[in-house]
C-alpha positions in Angstrom: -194.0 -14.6 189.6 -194.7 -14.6 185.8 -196.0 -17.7 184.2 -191.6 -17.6 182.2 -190.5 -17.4 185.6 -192.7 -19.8 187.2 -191.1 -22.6 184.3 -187.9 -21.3 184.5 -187.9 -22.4 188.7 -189.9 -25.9 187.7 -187.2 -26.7 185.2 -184.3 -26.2 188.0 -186.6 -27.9 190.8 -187.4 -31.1 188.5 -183.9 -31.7 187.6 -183.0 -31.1 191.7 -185.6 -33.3 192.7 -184.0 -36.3 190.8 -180.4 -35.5 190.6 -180.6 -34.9 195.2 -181.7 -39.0 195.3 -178.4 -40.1 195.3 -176.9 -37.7 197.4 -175.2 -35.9 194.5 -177.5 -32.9 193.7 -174.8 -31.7 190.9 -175.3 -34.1 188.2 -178.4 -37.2 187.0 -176.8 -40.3 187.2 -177.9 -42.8 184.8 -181.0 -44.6 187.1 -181.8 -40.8 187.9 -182.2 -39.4 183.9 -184.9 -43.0 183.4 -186.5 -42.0 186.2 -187.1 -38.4 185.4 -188.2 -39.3 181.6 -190.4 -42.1 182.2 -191.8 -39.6 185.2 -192.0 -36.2 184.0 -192.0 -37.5 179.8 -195.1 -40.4 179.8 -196.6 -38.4 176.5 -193.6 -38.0 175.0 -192.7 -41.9 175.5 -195.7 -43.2 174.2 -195.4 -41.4 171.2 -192.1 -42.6 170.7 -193.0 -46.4 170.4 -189.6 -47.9 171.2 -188.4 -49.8 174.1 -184.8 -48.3 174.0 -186.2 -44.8 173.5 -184.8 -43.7 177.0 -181.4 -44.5 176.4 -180.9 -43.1 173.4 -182.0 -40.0 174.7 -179.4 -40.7 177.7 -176.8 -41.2 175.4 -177.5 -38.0 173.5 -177.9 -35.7 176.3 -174.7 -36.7 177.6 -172.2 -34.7 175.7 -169.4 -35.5 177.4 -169.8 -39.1 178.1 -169.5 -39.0 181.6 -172.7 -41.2 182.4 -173.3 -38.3 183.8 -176.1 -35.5 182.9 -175.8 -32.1 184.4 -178.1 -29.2 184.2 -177.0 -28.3 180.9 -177.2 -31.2 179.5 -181.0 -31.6 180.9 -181.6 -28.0 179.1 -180.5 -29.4 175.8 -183.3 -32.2 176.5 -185.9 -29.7 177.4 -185.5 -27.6 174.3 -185.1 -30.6 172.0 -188.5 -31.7 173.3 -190.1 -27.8 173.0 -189.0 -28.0 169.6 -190.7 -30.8 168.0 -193.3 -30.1 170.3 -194.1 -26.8 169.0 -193.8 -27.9 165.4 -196.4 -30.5 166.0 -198.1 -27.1 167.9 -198.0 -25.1 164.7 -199.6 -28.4 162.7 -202.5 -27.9 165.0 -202.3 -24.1 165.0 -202.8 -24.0 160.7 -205.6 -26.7 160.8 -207.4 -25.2 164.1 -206.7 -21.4 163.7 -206.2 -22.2 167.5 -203.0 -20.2 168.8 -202.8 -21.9 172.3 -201.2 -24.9 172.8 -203.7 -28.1 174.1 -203.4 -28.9 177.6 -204.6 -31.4 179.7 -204.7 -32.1 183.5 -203.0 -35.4 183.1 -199.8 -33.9 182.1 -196.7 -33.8 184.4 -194.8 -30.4 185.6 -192.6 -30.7 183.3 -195.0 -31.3 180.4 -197.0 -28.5 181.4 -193.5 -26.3 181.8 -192.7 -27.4 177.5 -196.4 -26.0 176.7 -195.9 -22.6 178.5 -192.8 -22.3 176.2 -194.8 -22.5 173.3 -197.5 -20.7 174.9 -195.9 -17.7 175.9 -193.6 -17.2 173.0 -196.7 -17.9 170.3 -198.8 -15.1 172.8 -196.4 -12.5 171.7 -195.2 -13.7 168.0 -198.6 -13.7 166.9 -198.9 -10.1 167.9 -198.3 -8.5 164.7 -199.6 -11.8 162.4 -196.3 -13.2 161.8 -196.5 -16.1 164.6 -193.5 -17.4 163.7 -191.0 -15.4 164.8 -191.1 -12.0 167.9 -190.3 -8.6 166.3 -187.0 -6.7 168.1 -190.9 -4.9 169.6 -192.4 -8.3 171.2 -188.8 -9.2 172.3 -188.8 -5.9 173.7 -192.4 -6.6 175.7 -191.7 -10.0 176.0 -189.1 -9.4 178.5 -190.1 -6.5 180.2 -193.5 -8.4 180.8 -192.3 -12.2 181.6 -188.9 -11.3 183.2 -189.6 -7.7 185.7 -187.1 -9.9 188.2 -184.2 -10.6 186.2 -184.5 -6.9 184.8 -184.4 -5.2 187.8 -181.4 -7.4 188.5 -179.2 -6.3 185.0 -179.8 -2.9 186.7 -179.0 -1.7 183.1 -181.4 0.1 180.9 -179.5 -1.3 177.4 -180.2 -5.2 179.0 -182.7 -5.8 176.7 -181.1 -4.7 173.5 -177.9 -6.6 174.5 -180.3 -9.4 175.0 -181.6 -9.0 171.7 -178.3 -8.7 170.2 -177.0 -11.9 171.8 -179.9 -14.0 170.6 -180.3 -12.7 167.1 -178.3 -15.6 165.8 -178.7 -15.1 162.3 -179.1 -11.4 162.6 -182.5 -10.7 161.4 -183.8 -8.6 163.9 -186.2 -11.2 164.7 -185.8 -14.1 167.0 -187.6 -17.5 166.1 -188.7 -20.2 168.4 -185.5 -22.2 168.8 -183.7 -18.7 169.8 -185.8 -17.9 172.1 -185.3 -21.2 174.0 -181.4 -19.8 174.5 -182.7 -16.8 176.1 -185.0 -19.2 178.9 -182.1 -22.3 178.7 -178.8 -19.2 179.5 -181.5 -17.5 182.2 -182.2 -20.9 184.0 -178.5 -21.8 183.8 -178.0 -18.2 186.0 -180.6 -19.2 188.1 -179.3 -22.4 188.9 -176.0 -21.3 190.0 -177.9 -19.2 192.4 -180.3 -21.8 193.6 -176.9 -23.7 194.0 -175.3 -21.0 196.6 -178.4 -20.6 198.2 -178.4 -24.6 198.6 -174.8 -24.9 200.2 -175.5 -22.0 202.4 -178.0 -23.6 204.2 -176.3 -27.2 204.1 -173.6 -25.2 206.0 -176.0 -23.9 208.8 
């Protein structure tokens, strides 16, 4: 498994983990989504300096007021976070000339899963001295080298130009940071619907 792949299967097992405590295993319920941020978010919290910090973000991720978040829902959280993360990332990039993102053994597996984001897509954007943004080239090597398992599923040699076209939102021929987290945020989605059949299968053995 590659290091996209191995995030990709933390981001669906982290939201599982919490979401199955209640018995539901399709949605957070409210107690589940404080749990899961003051858990898997401590960095993030203390930075934030506010008491009701955890329900506002409870209130944003869910859309459609259900009190409910599902797994789309906890995407939208995960890629909100990656992006202020990796602005503050490109702060430290211009004053360090340092073009990996600082770790520490403290953080959580979800933490750790928001720096491999910014990791992986700076590791390939910086390729050709841009660093801000992967070349219809790095998209190109990008997926061939993080994602050989969902390639060889397309089972279509034009899968990663359709890719490219679907993500392109602004038609540039490039793909900046905040589209590349559609590309991992629709792939996880797949792979949770998967992980999902797999689940009831066995509940029905």
């Amino acid at each position: 498994m590659t290091e996209l792949e191995k995030c990709m299967e933390s981001l669906i097992t982290i939201f599982h983990r919490y979401a199955d405590e209640d018995g539901d295993g399709m949605n957070l319920s409210k107690k589940e989504v404080n749990k899961l941020i003051v858990t898997e978010l401590p960095t993030f919290l203390k930075a934030q300096n506010d008491p009701k910090a955890v329900e506002k973000i409870r209130k944003d991720l869910d859309q459609n007021g259900d009190d409910k978040v599902d797994f789309q829902e906890f995407l939208s959280l995960v890629a909100g976070l990656s992006l202020a993360c990796e602005k503050i990332f490109m702060l430290h990039k211009l004053k360090s000339k340092n073009s990996e993102a600082p770790t520490s053994a403290a953080m959580t597996e979800l933490e750790k899963c928001l720096v491999s984001l910014i990791t992986l897509f700076h590791r390939y954007a910086d390729e050709d001295g841009d660093g801000k943004t992967l070349s219809k080239k790095q998209v190109n090597k990008l997926i061939v080298t993080e994602l050989p398992t969902f390639l060889k599923a397309q089972n279509d040699p034009k899968a990663v130009e359709k890719i490219m076209k679907d993500l392109d939102q602004n038609g540039d021929d490039k793909l900046d940071f905040q589209e590349f987290l559609s590309l991992v945020a629709g792939l996880s989605l797949a792979c949770e619907k998967i992980f999902m059949l797999h689940k009831l299968k066995k509940s029905k053995k």
